[in-house]
N, C-alpha and C positions, 0 to 999 in steps of 0.2 A: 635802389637802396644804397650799397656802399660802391663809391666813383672812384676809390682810388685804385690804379693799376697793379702794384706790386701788393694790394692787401686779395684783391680778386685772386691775384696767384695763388698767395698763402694761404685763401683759403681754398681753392679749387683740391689742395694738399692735405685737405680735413676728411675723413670718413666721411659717408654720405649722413649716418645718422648722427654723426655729429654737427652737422649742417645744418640739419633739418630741427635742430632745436636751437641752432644760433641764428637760424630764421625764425624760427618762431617769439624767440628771445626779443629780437630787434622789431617785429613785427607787431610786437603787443608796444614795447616802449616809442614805436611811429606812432601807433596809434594815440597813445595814452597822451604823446604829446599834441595829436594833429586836434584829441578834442578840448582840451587845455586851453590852446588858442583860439579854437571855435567861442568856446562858451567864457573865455577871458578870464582865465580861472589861476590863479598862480601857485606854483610851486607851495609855497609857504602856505597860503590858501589849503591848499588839498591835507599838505601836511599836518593843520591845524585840524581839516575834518576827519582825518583817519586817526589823530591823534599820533600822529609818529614824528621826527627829527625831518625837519627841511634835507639831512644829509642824505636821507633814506631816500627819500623821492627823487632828487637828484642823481642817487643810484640808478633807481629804474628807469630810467630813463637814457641812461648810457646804452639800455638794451642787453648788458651783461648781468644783468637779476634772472635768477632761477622762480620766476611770479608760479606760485602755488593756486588752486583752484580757489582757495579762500581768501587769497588778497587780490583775484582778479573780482571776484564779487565783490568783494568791501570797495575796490578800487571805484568799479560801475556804479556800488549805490553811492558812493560820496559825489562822482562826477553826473550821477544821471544819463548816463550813455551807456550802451555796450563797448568794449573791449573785443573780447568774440563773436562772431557768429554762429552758432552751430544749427543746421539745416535740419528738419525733419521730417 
């Protein structure tokens, strides 16, 4: 995920459960991007079908967006993919 050396420190310095949502954080914004480029789908594009600001997607995508349960579903139906898995 993140390769740089002196950020790995800074974060090793993070509360465990503070980590555990700046992984999750970055984990949904990998993904959101990794199926983006699957399906050739562009920033502006998404933002047009969620109806939000090209700036906004562009946010989430940094990884540092607080993604609530209901923009990660809105996010899925406009992409047609999951974002999550959840097991059952």
């Amino acid at each position: 995920m993140v390769t740089n050396e002196l950020f790995r420190q800074c974060l090793s310095a993070i509360p465990q459960e503070q980590r555990a949502e700046f992984d999750l954080s970055y984990g949904i914004a990998e993904r959101l991007d990794a199926v983006l480029k699957k399906k050739g789908i562009t920033q502006h594009e998404l933002a047009c079908r969620l109806g939000k600001r090209d700036s906004e997607v562009s946010k989430w995508l940094t990884g540092r967006h607080n993604f609530t349960t209901s923009t990660i579903a809105r996010i899925e139906q406009a992409i047609g993919d999951k974002l999550i898995q959840i097991s059952k």
